[in-house]
N, C-alpha and C positions, 0 to 999 in steps of 0.2 A: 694105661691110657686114660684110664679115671682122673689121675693124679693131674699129665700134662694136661687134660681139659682143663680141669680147674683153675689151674694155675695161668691158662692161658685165657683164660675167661677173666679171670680176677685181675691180669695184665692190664686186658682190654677197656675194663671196666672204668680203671682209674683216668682222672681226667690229665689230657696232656697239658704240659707247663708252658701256658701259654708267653711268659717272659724270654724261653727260648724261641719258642714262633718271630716272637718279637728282635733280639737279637740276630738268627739267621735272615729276618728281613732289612738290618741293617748293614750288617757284612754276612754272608754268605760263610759256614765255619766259625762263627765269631762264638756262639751257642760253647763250642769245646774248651772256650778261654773262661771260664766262667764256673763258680759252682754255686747255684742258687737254692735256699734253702729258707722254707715255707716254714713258719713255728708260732704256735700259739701267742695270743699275746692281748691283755685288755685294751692299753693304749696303743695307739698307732705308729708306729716304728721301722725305721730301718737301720740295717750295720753295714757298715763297710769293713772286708777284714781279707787275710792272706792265708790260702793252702798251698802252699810251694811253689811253683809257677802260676798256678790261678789265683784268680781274685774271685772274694766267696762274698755274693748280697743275700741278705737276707732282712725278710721284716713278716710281717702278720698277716700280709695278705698279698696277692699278686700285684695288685697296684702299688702298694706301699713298696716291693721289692723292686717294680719298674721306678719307681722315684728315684729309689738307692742308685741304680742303675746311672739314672742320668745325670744324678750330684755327681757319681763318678767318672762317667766320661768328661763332665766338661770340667773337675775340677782336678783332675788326677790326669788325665788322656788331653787334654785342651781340643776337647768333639763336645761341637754344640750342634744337636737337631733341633731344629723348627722345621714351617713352612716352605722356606724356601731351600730344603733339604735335608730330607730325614732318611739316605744311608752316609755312611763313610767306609774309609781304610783304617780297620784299629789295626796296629802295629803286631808283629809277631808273638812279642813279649810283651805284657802288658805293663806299662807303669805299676809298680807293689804299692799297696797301701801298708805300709810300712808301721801305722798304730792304728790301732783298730777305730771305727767313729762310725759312733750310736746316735742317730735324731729322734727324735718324738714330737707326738705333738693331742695335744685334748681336740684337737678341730679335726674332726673327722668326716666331715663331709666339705665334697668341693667339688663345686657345680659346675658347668660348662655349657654354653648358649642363650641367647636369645631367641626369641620366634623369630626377630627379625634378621639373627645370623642363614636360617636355613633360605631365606629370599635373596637377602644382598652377597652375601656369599657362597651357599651352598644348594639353590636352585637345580644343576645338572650334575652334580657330583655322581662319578658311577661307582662299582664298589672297591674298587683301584685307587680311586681320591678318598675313599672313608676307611679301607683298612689303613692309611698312613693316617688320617687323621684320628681313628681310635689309639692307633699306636701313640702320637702324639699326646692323645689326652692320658694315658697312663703313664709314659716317661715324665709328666708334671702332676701326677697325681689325682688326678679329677676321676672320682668315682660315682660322681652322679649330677650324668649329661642330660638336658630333654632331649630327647628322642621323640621327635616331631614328624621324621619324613613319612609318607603313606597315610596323616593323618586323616585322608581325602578319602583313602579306598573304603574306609570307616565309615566316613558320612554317607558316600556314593549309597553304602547298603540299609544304612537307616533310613535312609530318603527313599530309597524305592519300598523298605517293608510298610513307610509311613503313605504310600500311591505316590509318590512322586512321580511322572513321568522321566523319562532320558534327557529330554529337552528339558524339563526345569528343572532336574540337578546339573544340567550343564548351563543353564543360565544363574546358580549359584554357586558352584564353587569355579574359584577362580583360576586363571593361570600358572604356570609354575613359577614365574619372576612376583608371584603375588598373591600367594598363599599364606602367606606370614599375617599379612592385613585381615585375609579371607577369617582366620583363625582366630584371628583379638578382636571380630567382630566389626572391624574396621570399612568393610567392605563386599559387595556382591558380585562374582561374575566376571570383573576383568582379567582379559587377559584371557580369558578360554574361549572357546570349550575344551576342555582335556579330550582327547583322544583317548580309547580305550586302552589301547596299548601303555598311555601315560601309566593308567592305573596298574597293568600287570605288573610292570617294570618298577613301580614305587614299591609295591610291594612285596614282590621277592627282595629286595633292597632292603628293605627295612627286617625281614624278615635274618639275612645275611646279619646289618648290622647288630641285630639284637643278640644272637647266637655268639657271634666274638666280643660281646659287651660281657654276656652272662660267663664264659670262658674267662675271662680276665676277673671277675666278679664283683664288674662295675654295674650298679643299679640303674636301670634307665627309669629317667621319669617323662610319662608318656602322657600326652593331652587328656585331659579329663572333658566333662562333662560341666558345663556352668552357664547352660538355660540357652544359648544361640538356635536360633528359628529361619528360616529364610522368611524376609520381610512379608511376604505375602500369606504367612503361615496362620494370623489371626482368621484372614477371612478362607484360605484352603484347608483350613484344618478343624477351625472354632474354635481357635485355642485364644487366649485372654494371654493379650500379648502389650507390650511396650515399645513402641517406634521411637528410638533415639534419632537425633537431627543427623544430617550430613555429614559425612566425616571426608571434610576438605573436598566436596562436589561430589563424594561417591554415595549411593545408599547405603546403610548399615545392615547388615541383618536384626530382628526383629529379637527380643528376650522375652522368655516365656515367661512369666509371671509363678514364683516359687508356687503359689498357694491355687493356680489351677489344679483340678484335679487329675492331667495327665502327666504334671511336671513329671513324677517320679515312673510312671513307664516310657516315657520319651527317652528319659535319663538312662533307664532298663537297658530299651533298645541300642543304645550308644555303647556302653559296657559289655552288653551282650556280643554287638557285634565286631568289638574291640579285640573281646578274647579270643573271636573266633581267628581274627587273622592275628593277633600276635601276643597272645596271653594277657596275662593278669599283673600287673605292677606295685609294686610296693611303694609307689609316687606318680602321684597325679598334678598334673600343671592347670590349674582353669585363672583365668584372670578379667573375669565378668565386669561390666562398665569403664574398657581401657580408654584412655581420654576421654573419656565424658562426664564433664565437669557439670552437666546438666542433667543428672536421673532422673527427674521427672519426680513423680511420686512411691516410687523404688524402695520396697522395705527390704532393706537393705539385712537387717538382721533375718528375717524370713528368707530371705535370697541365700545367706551365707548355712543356712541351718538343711535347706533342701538342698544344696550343692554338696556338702557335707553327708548328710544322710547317702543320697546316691551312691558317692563315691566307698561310703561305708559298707553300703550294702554289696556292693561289687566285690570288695577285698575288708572284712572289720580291720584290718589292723597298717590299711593303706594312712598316707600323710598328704593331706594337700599341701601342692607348692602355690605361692602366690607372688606375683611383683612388686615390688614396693617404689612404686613411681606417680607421680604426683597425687592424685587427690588415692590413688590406692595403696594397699587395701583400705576401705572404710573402716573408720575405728565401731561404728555400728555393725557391722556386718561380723567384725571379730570377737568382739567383746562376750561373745556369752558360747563360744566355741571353746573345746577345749586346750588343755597346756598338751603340747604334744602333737594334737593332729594336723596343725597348723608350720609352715615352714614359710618364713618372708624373706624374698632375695630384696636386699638395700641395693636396689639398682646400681644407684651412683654411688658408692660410698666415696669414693675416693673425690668427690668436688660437690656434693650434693645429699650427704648424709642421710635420713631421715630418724635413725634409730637414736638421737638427742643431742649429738654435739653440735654446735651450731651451725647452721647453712641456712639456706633460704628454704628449704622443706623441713626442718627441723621439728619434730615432735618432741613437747616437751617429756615425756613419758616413754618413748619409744615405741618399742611395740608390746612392752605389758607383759604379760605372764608366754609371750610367742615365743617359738624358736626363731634365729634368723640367722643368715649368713652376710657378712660384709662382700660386698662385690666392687669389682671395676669395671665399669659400662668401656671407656676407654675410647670406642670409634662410635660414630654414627657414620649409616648410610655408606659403609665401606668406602669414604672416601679414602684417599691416599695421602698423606701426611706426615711428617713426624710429630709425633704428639706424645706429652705423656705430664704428669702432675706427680715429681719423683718425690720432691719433701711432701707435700699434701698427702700420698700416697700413707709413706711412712706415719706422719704424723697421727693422720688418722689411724690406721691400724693400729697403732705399740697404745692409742687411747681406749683400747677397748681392753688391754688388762688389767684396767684398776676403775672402770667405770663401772658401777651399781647397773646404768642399763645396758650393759654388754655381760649381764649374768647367763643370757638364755645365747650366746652367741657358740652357734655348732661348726660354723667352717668358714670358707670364702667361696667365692664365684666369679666366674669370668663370665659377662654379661655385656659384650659386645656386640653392637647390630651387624659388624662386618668384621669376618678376622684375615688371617695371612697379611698381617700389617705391625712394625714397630715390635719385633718380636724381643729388642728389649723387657721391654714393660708389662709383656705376660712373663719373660723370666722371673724378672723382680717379683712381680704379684705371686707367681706358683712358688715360689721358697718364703711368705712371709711364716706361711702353719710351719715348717721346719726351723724357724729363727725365732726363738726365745727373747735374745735379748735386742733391742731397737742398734741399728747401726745405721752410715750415713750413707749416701749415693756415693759419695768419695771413695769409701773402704769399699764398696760392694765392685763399685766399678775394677778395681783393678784386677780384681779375679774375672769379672766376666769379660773383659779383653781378652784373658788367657782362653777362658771358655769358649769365645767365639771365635779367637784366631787361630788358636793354639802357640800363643807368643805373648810376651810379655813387651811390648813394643814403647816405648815415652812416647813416639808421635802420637801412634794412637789413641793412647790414654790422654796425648791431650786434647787431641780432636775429641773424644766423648766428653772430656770434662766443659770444652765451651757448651756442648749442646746440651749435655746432663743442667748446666747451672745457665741456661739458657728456652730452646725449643721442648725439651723437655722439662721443664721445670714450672710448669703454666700454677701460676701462683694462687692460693684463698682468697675466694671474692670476684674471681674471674669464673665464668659459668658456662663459659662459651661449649658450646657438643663437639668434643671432637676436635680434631685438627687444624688447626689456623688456614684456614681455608686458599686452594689458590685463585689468585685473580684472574688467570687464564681462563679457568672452567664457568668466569660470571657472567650472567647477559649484560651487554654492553651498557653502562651509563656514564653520566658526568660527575657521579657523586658514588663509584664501583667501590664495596667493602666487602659485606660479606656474599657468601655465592647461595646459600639456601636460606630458606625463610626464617628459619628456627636458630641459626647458628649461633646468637648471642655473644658472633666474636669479637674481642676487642685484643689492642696491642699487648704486649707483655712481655717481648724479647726482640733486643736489637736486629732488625733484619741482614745485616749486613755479615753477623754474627756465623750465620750457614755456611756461609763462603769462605769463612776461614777456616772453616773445622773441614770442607771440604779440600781446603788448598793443603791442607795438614794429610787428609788422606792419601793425596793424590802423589806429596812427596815422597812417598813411600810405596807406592802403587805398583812398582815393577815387583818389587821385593813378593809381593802374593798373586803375581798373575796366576790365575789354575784355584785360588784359593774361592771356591764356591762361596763361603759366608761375606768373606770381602769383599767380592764382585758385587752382590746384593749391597751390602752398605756404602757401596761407592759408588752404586746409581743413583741409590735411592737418595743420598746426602748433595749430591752435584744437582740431582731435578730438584732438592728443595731451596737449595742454594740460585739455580735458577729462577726459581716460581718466587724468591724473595727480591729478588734481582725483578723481577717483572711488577711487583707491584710498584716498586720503587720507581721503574721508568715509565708505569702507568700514571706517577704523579705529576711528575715533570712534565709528559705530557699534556693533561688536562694543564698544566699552570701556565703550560708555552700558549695553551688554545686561547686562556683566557686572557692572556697578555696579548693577544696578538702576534706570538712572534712567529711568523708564518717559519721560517727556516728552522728554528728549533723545534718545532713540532713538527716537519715534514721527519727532522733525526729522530727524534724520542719517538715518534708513533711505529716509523719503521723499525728502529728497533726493537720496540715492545714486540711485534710479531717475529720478527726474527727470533729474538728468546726461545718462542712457545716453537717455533720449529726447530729450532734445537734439543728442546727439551725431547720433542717427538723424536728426532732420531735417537738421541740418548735411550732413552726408553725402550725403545727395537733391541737391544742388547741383551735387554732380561724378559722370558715371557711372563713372568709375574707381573711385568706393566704395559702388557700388549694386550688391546680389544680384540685381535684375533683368538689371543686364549679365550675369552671369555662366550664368544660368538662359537667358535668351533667345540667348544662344552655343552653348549646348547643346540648346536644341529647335530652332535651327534649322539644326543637324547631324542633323538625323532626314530620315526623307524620308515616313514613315505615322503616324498616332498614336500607335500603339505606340512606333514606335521615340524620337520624342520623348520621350514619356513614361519611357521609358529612360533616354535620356540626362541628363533633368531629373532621375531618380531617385541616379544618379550625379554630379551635380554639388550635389544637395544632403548627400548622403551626408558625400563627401569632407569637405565644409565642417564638416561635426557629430557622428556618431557614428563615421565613418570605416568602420568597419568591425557585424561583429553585434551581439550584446549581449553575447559572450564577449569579441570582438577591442575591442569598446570600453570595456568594463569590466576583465577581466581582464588584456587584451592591453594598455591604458593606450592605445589609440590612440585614444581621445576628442578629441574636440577638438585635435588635432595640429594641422591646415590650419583654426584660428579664424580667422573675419574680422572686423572693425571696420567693417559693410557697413550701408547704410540697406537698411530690409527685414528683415535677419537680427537686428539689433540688436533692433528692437521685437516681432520674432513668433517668434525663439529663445532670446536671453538673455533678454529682458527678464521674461519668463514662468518661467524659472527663479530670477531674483532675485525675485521678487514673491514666488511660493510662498514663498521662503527668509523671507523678511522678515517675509511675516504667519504666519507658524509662528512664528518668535521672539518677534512682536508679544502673540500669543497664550500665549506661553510669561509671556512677561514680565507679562501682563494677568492671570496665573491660570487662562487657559481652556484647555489644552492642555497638551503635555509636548514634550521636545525628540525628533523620533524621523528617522529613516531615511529617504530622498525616494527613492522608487527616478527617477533620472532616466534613465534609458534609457527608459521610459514614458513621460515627458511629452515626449521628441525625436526619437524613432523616428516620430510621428504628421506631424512637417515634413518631415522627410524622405521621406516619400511622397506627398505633396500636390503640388495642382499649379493652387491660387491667386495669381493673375498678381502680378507685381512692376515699377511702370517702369524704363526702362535710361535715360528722357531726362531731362535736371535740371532737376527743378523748384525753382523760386525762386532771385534772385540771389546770387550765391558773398559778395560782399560785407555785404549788406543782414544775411540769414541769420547770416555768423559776427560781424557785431557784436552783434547781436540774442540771439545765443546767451549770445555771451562777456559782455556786460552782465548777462543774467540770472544765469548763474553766479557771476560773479565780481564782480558789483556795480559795475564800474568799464566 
């Protein structure tokens, strides 16, 4: 009885293989086709190899075998998971890998998120949307995510050990669609008050997520400590404090000054109360004076020496993570920290470098004796787009094997403000640490056809290659954020480019361009009805091929207004709206671009009516006026997080371009004059509504984009 104890104790003891968890959550039985095998190893590695009817992955750590894993469905199995679906049918028999294949790689770390990813995209995620998205970041390798969410339940308790009352931590920390800003110090307050329940529910959450991170034996890097006060903290507390300016009409919260004498039990308390709800981390995220090109008198190396200290004292052998996005990190603030403790995500690498090769943020030095990871920023503001810089991409990366300042370089990073979009170009990016030697978009693409269709098709290979050496392909020297914006989602003018303040976008790819690589898919489109990844790229190619199509006949338009040609503008205007209502039903097809998905995530994050109502009030917000009438008009934060959503398309733009059009109509007919729209008026009214929207797709993906793309395009 002794013996079976033991042996059944010592069973129990060992941890389960989380790679099969992973497996049977992609097919059900799939775990029995498989024989996975964990082995020591310095460099990071995985094999692909054959035991008689299975197929045997193996590499040095569970993540590195889930990588294996996924090079071999989609390049042996033609199964590709992302976003827009992450199970399949593997076949009875598995495809053999018939010669064995060994990857490595020195980059050992790869990072995953932005602060601003857990706002624009992952606001109401419950633990249903994060075990597929943990699974996801190990199938591409990402062994160290921030792990942000619950960062509130944290403060909640440091604010009341500091006398906060309930009312003025609910008049500081912000909403759930606005927490991101709340965190980089950006902002006080909007968007709440959180309900109590917010906090229980964030917290078992995080507490779940952390446990199948540590299971898999990915490190999570968890918000650190880097001086943030609520604004009122100098004169509630007597703390010697620093009031940064407005950030785009919002208050900022307050920074404590390194060299008060409470910096480092403030810091205590943070840490303290950190471990208590979710332990102690081997990576801390602080990123003190984010946009603020203005510090004031900020000693800056004082700053970076007490943040350090903190986080040292918390864990000696923790590494602060930092961003490396415009004026940060301060080369003051680093400079006299040591090699090691230090880790800088190159936000932008892929169009805005900082670590030396040229760009308009370019350090000549880089970052010096630091570690850093190259990242790809890729979306802002979760817009919807295709987007992606494939040669820039490359080019940049394969520069960092033979550059002097890419000596301290430990991994990559996906560093996007919104994901579940373009799931190209995070393929691309998660296999550069496994490619040794530089190859082109051309060679890469014809496998991941296979990978994503499970076919080797010419049409489609050519439809990707216009848009690979096209929409994808946004050239060096172009800076624009993100995806060439659509003009459907702009407030209306005579002179309509870009949609958000910041976009910097300009032309780069024949627009017309979309429309063939779309006509390309669609000739083939019977052939994959059912074919889930195809559906997803035949919406998404036909609404960009639309929305390329709408700016075109937004020119015409204005050209017809200012010609006078009354008949040609009454056609061009009306069909410019037509478009955007087509695009809307297009869009009803997949719930990944329905405002009902997004709306019904958020009310059923409530647990009262109220609190739905809340959260509905903040996930419409985000998407439209972002912030009041100050922050969205004079602050430019309008429309930042625009979407290309059925729902939003027909009952927020489309109402905007209407008014637009029959005012010029009018203008141009003699009955009116050109005047002023106050639009803050006509979108503040959706934003508070709480008129249902579906999340399930109606009509078929195929039927709909032929039906569309014919009407539009006559062909």
């Amino acid at each position: 009885m002794l013996i079976v104890f033991c042996l059944t104790a010592g069973t129990a003891a060992l941890p389960a293989n989380p790679v099969k968890g992973l497996l049977e959550r992609i097919d059900p039985g799939a775990s029995g086709k498989f024989v996975i095998e964990l082995e020591k190893g310095g460099r990071d590695f995985f094999e692909l190899d054959q035991k008689g009817k299975k197929v045997v992955v193996r590499g040095n750590t569970y993540v590195n075998i889930a990588a294996g894993l996924n090079w071999y469905l989609k390049y042996y199995a033609g199964i590709h998971l992302t976003w827009n679906g992450m199970t399949a049918t593997l076949p009875d028999v598995l495809p053999p890998v018939t010669e064995p294949l060994r990857k490595e790689t020195d980059l050992g770390l790869r990072y995953d998120f932005n602060y601003c990813t857990f706002s624009y995209s992952m606001p109401f995620w419950d633990w249903e949307r994060w075990e597929k998205e943990i699974d996801w970041m190990a199938l591409h390798g990402i062994n160290l995510p921030l792990a942000a969410t619950g960062m509130e339940c944290v403060w909640r308790n440091v604010l009341f050990r500091l006398g906060y009352s309930k009312e003025e931590v609910d008049s500081f920390i912000a909403g759930p669609a606005f927490l991101a800003w709340w965190a980089m110090n950006n902002l006080e307050g909007w968007g709440g008050p959180l309900p109590d329940s917010w906090y229980d529910r964030q917290e078992a959450l995080q507490k779940k997520i952390l446990k199948r991170m540590k299971e898999y034996g990915i490190k999570p890097v968890l918000p650190g400590y880097s001086g943030m006060v609520p604004n009122n903290a100098g004169a509630r507390l007597g703390l010697d404090v620093d009031k940064p300016k407005d950030w785009n009409g919002f208050t900022r919260p307050a920074f404590l000054n390194p060299t008060d004498p409470r910096y480092a039990e403030i810091a205590g308390l943070y840490y303290e109360e950190q471990e208590k709800l979710f332990g102690k981390a081997d990576y801390y995220s602080m990123d003190p004076f984010h946009e603020l090109a203005d510090a004031g008198k900020t000693d800056f190396d004082a700053a970076g020496q007490a943040i350090m200290a903190a986080m040292k004292k918390a864990n000696p052998k923790a590494v602060w993570v930092v961003q490396g996005w415009t004026e940060n990190p301060r080369p003051e603030m680093m400079e006299n920290l040591k090699s090691g403790d230090l880790l800088i995500l190159d936000l932008f690498s892929e169009c805005r470098p900082m670590w030396g090769i040229p760009s308009i943020w370019k350090r000549d030095e880089g970052y010096g004796k630091h570690q850093w990871l190259f990242c790809m920023l890729e979306n802002f503001g979760a817009n919807v787009g295709l987007h992606g810089r494939m040669d820039q991409l490359l080019d940049n990366f394969y520069q960092t094997k033979d550059n002097p300042l890419a000596a301290h370089l430990k991994g990559i990073g996906l560093t996007m403000e919104g994901s579940e979009n373009n799931p190209v170009m995070f393929e691309l990016m998660c296999e550069l640490p496994w490619r040794e030697e530089k190859f082109t978009k051309e060679e890469w693409l014809e496998d991941y056809i296979f990978a994503r269709y499970g076919t080797r098709d010419p049409k489609l290979l050519e439809a990707w290659l216009i848009l690979a050496n096209g929409i994808y392909n946004c050239p060096a020297g172009n800076n624009q954020q993100g995806p060439h914006e659509s003009i459907f989602c702009g407030r209306p003018s005579m002179n309509n480019f870009q949609v958000s303040s910041w976009s910097k976008m300009e032309n780069y790819y024949d627009p017309t361009s979309t429309a063939r690589a779309a006509r390309l898919m669609l000739e083939v489109a019977d052939r994959y009805r059912g074919n889930n990844n195809f559906e997803y790229d035949l919406t998404d190619i036909v609404r960009q091929a639309l929305a390329d199509e709408g700016r075109i006949t937004y020119n015409r338009a204005i050209a017809d207004f200012k010609s006078f040609d009354k008949e040609s503008f009454r056609k061009d205007s009306r069909r410019f709206l037509r478009l955007l209502l087509l695009q809307d039903s297009l869009l009803a097809t997949r719930q990944e671009f329905c405002v009902g998905t997004w709306i019904a995530r958020a009310r059923d994050a409530g647990v009262t009516p109220e609190e739905k109502d809340l959260y509905e009030w903040n996930a419409r917000t985000q998407i439209t006026t972002w912030g009041n009438r100050y922050c969205a008009d004079k602050g430019g934060l309008r429309d930042y997080a625009h979407k290309e959503w059925n729902g939003l398309l027909k009952d927020f733009y489309y109402k905007r371009w209407e008014a637009w059009w029959d005012m010029l109509q009018d203008v141009i007919d003699g009955k009116g004059k050109l005047k002023d729209i106050d639009w803050y008026a006509m979108e503040e009214p959706w934003t508070k509504a709480h008129n249902p929207y579906p999340s399930a797709p109606q009509g078929n993906v195929t039927d709909v984009a032929k039906a569309v793309f014919h009407e539009a395009f006559g062909q």
